[in-house]
C-alpha positions as CSV (number, residue, x, y, z in Angstrom):
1,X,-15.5,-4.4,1.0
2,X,-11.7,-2.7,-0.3
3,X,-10.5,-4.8,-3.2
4,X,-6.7,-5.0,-1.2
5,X,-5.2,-7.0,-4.3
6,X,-6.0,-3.6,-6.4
7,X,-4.9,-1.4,-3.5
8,X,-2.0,-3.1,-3.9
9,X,-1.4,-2.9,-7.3
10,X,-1.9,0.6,-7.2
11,X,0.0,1.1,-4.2
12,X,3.2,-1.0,-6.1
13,X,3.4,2.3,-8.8
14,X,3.7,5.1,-6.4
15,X,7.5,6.4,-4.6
16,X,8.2,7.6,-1.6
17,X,5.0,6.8,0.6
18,X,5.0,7.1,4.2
19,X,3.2,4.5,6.3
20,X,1.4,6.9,8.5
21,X,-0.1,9.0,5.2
22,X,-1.3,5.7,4.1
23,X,-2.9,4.9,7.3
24,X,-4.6,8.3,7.7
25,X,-6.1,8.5,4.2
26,X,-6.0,5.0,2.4
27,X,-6.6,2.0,4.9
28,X,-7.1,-0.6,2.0
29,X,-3.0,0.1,0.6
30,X,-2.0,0.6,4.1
31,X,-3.3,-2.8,5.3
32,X,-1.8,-4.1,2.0
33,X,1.5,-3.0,2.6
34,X,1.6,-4.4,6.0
35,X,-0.2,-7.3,5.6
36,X,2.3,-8.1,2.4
37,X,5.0,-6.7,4.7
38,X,4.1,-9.3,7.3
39,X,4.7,-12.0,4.7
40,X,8.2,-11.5,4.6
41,X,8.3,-13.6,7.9
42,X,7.8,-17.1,8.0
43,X,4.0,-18.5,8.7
44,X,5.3,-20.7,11.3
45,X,8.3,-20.3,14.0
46,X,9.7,-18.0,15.3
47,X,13.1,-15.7,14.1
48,X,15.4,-13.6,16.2
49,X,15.5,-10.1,15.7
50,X,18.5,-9.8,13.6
51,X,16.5,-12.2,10.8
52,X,13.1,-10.0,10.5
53,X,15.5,-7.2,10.4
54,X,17.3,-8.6,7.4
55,X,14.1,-9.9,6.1
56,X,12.1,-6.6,6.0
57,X,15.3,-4.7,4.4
58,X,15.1,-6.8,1.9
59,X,11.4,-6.6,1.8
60,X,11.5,-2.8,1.5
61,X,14.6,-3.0,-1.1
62,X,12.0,-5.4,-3.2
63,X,8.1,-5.8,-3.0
64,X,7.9,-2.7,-0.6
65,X,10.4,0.1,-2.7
66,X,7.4,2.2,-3.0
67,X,7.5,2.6,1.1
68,X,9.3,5.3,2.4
69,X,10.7,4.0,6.0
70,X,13.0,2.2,7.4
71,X,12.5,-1.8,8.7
72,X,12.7,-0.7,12.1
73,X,9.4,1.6,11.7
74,X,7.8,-1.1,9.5
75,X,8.4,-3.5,12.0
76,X,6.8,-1.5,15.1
77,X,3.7,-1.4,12.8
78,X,3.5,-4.8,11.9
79,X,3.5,-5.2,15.9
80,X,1.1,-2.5,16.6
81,X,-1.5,-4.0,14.4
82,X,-0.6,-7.3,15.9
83,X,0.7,-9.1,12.6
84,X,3.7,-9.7,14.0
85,X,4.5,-11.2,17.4
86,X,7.4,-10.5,19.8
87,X,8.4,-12.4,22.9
88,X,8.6,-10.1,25.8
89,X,12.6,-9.1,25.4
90,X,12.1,-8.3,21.7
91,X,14.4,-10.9,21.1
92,X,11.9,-13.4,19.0
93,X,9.5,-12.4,16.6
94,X,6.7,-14.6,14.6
95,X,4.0,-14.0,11.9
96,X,0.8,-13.9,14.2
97,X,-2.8,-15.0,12.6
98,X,-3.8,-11.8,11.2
99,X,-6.3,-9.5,13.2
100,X,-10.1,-9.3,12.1
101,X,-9.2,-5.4,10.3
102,X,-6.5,-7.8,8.5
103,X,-8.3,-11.0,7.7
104,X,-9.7,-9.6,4.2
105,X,-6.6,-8.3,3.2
106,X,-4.5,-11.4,4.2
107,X,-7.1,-14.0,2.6
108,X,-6.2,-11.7,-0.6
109,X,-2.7,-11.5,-0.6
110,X,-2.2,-14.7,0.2
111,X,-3.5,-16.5,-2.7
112,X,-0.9,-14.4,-4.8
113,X,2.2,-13.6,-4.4
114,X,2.7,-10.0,-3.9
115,X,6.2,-9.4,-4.9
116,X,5.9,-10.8,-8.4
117,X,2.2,-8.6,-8.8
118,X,4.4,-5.6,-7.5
119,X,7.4,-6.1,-10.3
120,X,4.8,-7.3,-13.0
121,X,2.7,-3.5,-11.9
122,X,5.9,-1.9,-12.2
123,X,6.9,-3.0,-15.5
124,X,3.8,-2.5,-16.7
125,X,3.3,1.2,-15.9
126,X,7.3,1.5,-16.9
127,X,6.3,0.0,-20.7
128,X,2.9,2.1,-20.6
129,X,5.3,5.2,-20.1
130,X,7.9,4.3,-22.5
131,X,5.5,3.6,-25.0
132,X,3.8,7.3,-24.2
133,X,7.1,8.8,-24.5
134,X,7.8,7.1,-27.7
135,X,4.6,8.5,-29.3
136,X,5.3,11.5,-28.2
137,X,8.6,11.6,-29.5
138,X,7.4,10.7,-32.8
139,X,4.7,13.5,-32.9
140,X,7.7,16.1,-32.1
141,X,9.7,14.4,-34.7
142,X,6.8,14.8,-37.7
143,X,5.7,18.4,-36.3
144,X,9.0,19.4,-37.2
């Protein structure tokens, strides 16, 4: 079975990713995403549009940078792979009990929290890179 709490990791790293990419070539950090996506909503109640709107910007702005899209495309496919509920009118929308391809993922994500594991993957590769660069630096700087 995918390891989703490494596929997220991994996914947390990488700029610029579109959804439908993810979904055609790597199903465990797609299902991350949305299933870490879908956590941006509360677990119980429901909120009017206007509120998962604001909460997915800020979602995308934060745990899911790496995600090129808008919240209105992330939102259809937290819909579409029914992890997200919406009234009939599109008015109200709530955090539905996640599917059986979802279940896995959701059990893993939700015994972390996937924002702080996004920021602490971030910084990491961001000091692994500085310190690369600084070696490097100093190799030019003896060489010379």
């Amino acid at each position: 079975s995918p390891d989703f709490l490494a596929a997220w990791c991994r996914l947390a790293v990488k700029h610029r990713v579109a959804l439908g990419a993810l979904a055609g070539s790597r199903a465990d950090e797609f299902t991350a995403a949305l299933v870490a996506a879908s956590f941006a909503l509360p677990a119980d109640g429901s909120v009017a549009e206007r509120e998962v709107n604001e909460r997915l910007v800020g979602w995308l702005a934060g745990p899911g940078a790496m995600l090129s899209t808008d919240h209105v495309e992330l939102r259809r496919w937290l819909v579409d792979l029914g992890l997200v509920e919406r009234d009939g009118y599109g008015r109200a929308y709530r955090r539905a009990p996640p599917p059986p391809a979802c279940r896995d993922a959701a059990a893993a994500l939700a015994a972390v929290d996937p924002g702080a594991i996004a920021t602490q993957a971030r910084s990491d590769l961001a000091r692994i890179r500085a310190d690369r660069r600084a070696r490097h630096e100093a190799r030019e700087g003896n060489s010379t």
